[in-house]
C-alpha positions as CSV (number, residue, x, y, z in Angstrom):
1,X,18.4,-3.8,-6.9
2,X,17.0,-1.4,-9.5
3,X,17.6,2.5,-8.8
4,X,14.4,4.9,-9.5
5,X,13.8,8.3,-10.0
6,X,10.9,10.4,-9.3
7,X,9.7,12.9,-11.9
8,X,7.6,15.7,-11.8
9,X,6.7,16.5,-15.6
10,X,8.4,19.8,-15.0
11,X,11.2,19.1,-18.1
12,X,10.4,16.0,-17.8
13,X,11.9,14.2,-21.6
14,X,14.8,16.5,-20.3
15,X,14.9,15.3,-17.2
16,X,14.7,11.8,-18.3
17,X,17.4,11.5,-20.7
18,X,19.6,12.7,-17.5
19,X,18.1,10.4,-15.6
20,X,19.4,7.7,-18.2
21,X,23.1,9.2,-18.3
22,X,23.6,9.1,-14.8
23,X,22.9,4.9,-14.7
24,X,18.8,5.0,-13.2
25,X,16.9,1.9,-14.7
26,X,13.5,3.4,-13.8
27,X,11.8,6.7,-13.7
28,X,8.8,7.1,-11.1
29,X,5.9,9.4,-12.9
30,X,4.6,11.2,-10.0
31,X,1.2,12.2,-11.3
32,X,-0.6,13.5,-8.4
33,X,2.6,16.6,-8.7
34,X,2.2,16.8,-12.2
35,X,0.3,20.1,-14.1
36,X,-1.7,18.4,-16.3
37,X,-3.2,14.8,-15.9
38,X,-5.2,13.8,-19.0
39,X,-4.5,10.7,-19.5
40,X,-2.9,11.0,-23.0
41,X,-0.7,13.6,-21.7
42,X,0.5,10.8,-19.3
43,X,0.5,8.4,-21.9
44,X,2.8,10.1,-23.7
45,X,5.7,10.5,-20.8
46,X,5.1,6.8,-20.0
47,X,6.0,5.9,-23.7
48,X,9.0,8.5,-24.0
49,X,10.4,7.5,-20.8
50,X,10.0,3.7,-22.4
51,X,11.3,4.5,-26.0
52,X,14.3,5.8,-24.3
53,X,15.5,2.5,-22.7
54,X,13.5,3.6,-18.9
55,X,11.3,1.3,-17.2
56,X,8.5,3.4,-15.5
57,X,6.4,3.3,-12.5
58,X,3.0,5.0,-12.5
59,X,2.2,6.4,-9.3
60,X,-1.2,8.7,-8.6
61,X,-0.2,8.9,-4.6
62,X,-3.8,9.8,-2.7
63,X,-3.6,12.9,-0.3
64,X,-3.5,11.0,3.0
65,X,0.0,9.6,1.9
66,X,1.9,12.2,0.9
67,X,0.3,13.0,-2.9
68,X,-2.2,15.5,-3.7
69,X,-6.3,14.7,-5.2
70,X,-6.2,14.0,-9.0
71,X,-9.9,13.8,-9.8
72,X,-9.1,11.4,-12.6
73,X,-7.1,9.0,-10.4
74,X,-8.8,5.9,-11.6
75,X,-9.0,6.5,-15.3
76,X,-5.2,6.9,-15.2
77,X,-4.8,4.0,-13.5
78,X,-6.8,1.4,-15.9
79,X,-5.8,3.4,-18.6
80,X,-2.3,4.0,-18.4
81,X,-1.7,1.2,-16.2
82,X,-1.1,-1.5,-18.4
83,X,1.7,0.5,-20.5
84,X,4.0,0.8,-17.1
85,X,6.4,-1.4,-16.1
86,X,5.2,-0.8,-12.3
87,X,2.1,0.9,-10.8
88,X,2.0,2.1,-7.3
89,X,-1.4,1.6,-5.9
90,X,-1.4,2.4,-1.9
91,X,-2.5,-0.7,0.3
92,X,-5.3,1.3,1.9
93,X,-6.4,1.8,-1.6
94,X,-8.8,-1.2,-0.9
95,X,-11.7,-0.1,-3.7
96,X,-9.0,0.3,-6.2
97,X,-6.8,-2.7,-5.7
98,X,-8.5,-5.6,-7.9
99,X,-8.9,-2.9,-10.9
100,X,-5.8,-1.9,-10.9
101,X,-4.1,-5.3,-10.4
102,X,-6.2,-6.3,-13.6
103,X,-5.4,-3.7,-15.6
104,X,-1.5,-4.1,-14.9
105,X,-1.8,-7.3,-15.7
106,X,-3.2,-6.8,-18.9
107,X,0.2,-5.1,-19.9
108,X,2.7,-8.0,-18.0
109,X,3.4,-5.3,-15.5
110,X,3.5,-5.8,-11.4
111,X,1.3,-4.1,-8.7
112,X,3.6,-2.2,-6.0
113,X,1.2,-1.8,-3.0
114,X,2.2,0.5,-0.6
115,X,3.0,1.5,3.1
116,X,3.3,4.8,4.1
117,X,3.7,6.6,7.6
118,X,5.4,9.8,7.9
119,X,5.6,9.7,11.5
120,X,7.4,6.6,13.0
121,X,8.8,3.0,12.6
122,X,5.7,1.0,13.8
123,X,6.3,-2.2,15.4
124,X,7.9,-5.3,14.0
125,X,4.1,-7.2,13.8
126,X,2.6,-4.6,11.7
127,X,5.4,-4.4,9.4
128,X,5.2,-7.9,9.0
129,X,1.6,-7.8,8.4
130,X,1.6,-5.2,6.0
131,X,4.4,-7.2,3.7
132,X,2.2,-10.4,3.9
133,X,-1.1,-8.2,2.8
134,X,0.7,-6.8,-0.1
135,X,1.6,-10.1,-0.9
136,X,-2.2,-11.7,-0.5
137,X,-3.6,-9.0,-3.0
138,X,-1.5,-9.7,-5.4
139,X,1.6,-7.5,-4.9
140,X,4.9,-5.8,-4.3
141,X,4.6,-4.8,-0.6
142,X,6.6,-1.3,-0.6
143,X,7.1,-0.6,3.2
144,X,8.3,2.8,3.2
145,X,8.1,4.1,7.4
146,X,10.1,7.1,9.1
147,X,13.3,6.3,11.1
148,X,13.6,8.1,14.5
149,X,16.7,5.8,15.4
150,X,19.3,3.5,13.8
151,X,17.7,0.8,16.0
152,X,14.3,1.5,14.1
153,X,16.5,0.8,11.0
154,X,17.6,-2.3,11.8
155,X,14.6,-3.2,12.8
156,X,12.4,-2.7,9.3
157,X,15.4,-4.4,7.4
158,X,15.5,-7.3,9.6
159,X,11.9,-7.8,9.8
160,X,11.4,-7.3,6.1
161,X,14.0,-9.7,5.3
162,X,12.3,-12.6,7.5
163,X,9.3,-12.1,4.9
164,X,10.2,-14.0,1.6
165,X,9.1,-12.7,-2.0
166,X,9.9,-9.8,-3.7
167,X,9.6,-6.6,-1.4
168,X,10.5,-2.9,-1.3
169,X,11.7,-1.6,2.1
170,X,12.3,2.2,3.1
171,X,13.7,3.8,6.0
172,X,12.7,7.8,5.4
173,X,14.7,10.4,7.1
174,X,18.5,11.2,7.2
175,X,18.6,8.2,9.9
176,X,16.9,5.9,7.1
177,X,19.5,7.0,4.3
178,X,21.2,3.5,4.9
179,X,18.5,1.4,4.0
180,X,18.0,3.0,0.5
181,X,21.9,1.9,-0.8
182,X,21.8,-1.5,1.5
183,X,18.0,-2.7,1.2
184,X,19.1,-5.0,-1.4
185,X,20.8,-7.5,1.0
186,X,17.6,-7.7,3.0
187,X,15.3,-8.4,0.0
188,X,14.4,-5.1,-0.9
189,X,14.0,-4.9,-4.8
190,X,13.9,-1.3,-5.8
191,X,15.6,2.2,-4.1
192,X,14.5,5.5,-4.9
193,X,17.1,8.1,-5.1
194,X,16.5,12.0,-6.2
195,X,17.4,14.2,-9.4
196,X,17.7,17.5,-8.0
197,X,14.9,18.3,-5.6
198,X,14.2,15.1,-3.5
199,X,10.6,14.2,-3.1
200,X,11.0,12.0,0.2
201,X,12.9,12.8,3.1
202,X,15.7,11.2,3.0
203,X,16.3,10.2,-0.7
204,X,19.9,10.5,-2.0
205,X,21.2,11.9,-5.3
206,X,21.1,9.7,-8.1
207,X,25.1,9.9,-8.8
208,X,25.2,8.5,-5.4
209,X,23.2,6.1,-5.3
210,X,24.6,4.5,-8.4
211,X,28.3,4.5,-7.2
212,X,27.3,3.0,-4.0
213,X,25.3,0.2,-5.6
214,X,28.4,-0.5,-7.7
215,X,30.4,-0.4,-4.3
216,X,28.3,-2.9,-2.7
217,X,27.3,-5.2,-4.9
């Protein structure tokens, strides 16, 4: 299981270097927070982040799923995409999808397509269905859903883990913090944890996060 970080470019090279001290293998380039989006300025925290020993995911994360409108989403996309390790393209993203899975693979890098709902668990069938979409396109299904109870918890883990292939599988919430250290033993391939200021509910310190993984594996 590989640990990410999410980063703002607030200090970001900074920021980074921590992030590489403290034991994270990625860092998550959050571009719909950032100040500035050009897409050499982006280009240039991808490559730092890289030169540095970091793999990096590209994220531009659309308004209706917890992001905020970058005007030049697609541009940064086909653009910087094929210099990232990962890029995080949501599943509802349907317009998008085929150009941005061409333009990662350009660069040898994988498509994460993602699931978000801030408000529930939803039942077992659409989780299901979502991994097996992600899959058809072309993806890493990310299945990232808010936990209300433990039961939901166990639920999305044991679902997820019926689904083969590689996956990535979030419980949000303080109920959900579980499933970001043990995902791993239910197929989930990547956990995000936080460096300072968490930017999902739910996300646990980096320090944590690494010790834990170390515990259980």
């Amino acid at each position: 299981m590989l640990i990410a970080v999410p980063l703002t470019d607030k200090n970001f090279k900074e920021r980074v270097k921590e992030a590489k001290e403290k034991g994270a293998d990625l860092v998550e380039l959050r571009v719909d927070q950032f100040s500035r989006t050009e897409v050499g300025y982006v280009l240039e925290l991808i490559r730092f982040a890289k030169s540095i020993g970091l793999g990096t995911i590209l994220t531009v994360r659309k308004p209706e799923e917890g992001g905020r409108e970058v005007k030049n989403r697609r541009e940064i996309f086909e653009e910087v995409g094929p210099e990232s390790d990962y890029v995080d393209l949501e599943l509802s993203s349907r317009d998008l999808i085929v150009p941005v899975r061409e333009a990662v693979s350009e660069g040898g890098g994988k498509l994460i397509l993602s699931f978000h709902d801030f408000e529930r668990t939803p039942p077992s069938w659409v989780i299901r269905e979502v991994i097996r979409e992600g899959i058809r396109y072309g993806g890493i299904p990310k299945v990232a859903v808010m936990a209300r109870s433990y039961e939901d918890v166990a639920r999305l883990l044991c679902t997820a883990s019926k689904e083969r292939g590689e996956k990535i599988v979030i419980a949000m919430g303080d109920l959900g913090k579980v499933s970001r250290v043990a995902g791993f033993v239910f197929g989930s391939v990547i956990t995000y944890a936080s460096l300072g200021k968490a930017l999902a509910p739910g996300q646990l310190p980096l320090e944590e996060v690494v010790k834990l993984r170390e515990l259980l594996s």
